[in-house]
C-alpha positions in Angstrom: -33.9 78.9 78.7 -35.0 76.4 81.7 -36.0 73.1 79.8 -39.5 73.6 80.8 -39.8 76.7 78.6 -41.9 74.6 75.4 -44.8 73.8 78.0 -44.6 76.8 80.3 -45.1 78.9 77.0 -47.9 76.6 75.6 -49.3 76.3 79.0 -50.2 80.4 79.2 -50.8 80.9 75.5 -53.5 78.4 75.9 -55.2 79.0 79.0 -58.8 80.0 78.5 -58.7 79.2 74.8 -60.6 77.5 71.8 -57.3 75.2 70.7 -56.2 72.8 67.9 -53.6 70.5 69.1 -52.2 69.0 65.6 -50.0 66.1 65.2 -51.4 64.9 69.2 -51.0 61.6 69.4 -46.9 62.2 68.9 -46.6 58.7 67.7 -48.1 56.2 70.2 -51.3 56.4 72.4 -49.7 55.1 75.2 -47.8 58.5 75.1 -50.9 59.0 77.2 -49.7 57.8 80.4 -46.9 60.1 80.2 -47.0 63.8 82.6 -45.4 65.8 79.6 -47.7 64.7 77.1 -48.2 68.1 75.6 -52.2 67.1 74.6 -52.8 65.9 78.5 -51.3 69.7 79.1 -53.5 71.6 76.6 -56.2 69.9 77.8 -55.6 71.3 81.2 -55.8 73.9 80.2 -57.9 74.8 77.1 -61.7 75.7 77.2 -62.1 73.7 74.7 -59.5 71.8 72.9 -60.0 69.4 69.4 -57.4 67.2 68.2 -55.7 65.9 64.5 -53.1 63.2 63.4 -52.4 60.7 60.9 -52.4 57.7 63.2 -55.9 56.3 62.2 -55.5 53.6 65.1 -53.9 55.6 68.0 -56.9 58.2 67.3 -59.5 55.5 67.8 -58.0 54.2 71.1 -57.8 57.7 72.3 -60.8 58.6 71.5 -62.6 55.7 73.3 -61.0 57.2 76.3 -62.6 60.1 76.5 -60.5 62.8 73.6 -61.6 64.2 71.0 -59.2 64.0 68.1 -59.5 63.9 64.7 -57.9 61.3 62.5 -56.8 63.4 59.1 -53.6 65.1 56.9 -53.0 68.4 58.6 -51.6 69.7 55.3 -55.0 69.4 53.7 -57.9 68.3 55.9 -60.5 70.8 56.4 -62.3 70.6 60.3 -65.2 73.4 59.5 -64.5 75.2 62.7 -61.9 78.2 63.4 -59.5 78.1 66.9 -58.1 81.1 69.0 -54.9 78.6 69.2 -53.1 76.0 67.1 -50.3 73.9 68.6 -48.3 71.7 66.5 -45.4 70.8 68.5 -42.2 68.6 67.0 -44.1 68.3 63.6 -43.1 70.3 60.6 -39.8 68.2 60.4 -42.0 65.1 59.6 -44.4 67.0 56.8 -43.8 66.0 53.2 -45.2 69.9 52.6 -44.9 72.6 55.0 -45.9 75.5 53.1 -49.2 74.0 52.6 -49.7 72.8 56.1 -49.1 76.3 57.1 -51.8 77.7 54.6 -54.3 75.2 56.1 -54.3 75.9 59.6 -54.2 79.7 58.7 -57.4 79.2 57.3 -58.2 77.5 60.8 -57.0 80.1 62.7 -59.6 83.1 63.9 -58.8 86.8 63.0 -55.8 87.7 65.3 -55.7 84.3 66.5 -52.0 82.3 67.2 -49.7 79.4 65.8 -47.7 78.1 67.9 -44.8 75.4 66.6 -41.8 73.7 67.8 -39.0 71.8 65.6 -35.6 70.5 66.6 -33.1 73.1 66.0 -30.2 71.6 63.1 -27.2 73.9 64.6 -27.3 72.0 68.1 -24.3 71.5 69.0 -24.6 67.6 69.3 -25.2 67.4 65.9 -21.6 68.8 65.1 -20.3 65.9 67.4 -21.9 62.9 65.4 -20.4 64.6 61.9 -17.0 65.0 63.6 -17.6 61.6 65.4 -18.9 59.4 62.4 -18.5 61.4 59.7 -22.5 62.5 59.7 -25.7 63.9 61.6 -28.0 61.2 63.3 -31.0 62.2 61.6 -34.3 61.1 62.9 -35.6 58.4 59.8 -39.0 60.3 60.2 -37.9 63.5 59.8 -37.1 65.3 56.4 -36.6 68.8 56.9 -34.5 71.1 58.7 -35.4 74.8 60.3 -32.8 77.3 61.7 -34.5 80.3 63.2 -33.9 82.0 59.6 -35.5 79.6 57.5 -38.2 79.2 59.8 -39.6 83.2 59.8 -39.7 83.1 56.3 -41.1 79.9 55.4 -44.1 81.2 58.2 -43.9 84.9 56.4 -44.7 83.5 53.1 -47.4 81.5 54.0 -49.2 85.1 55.4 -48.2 84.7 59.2 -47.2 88.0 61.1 -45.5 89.3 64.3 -43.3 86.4 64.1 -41.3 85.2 67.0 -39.0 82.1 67.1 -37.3 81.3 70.2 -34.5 79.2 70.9 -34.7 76.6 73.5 -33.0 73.6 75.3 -35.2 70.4 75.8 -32.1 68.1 76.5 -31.3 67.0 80.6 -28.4 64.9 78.9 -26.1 67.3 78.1 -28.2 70.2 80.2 -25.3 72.8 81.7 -23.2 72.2 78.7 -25.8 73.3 76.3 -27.1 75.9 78.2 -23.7 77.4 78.9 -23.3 77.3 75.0 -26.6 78.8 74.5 -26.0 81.7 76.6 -23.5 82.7 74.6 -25.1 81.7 71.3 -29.0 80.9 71.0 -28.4 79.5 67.9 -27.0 76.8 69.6 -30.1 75.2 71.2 -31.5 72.1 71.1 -35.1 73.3 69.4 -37.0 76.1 68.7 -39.9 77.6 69.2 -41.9 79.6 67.1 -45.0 82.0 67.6 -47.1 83.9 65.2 -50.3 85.7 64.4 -53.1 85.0 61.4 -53.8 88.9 60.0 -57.3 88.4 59.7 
């Protein structure tokens, strides 16, 4: 997959849509000033678009320029409204709970309406090189859980998700032709993945 797949995807699922862009602030506000700030590319194209994240501060300085973004715990905070999209990109490897995260934004999900989640993907090749290199994984100190595209399905089954697809996908220029090479033979090998799926109703 070109390493433009995650925004290309998120880009024409969203287009037109009612969308909740969880986990938005991705850290800092000044992620802001960045082109592939995945909230600055919702809100291109979403027809209406809220935010949500943990960062209390970061919220309040993007909201005073012009956002709308929620400060709350996405496994538990209720927003009163329903969405035709929810994005939470690079997040459910920092939740304490992901089962319950996924039942709440189910219940903030329209009939029919779509999930759409990215996570870094644990069988990356890379991550073989730093065990065999120094003995283990380099894991990200915020991060504290791992999905292979397995895993994944069924953690979104039993939380009542449907037509589940999860897609492998490199998001690495670094080591670009090598991993794609790799992946071409096996997808498991990307560097993330990318997951789409569908509340019942």
């Amino acid at each position: 997959m070109a390493t433009n797949y995650r925004l290309d995807t998120i880009r024409q699922k969203t287009r037109g849509k009612k969308v909740l862009d969880v986990g938005c602030v991705d850290h800092r506000s000044s992620n802001e000033q960045g082109e592939a700030w995945l909230h600055k590319v919702i809100r291109e194209q979403a027809a209406e678009l809220v935010g949500l994240d943990f960062e209390a501060d970061e919220v309040d300085k993007l909201n005073a320029r012009g956002y709308n973004i929620v400060h709350g715990d996405a496994e538990v905070k209720d927003l009163g409204q329903c969405f035709e999209v929810i994005v939470a990109g690079e997040l459910i490897e920092h939740l304490e709970n992901p089962g319950r995260f996924l039942r709440n934004m189910r219940k903030h999900l329209v009939p029919g309406g779509e999930i759409i989640l990215t996570t870094p993907n644990p069988f990356y090749p890379k991550r073989l090189m730093e065990i065999l290199g120094g003995g283990k994984a380099l894991v990200n100190p915020q991060h504290v859980s791992w999905f292979c595209p397995d895993t994944l399905k069924t953690m979104m089954l039993r939380t009542g998700f449907v037509d589940i697809e999860i897609t492998p996908f490199n998001n690495s220029q670094r080591l670009r032709s090598a991993v794609e090479a790799m992946t071409r033979f096996r997808p498991w090998f990307a560097t993330n993945l990318l997951a789409c799926a569908r509340n019942p109703g």
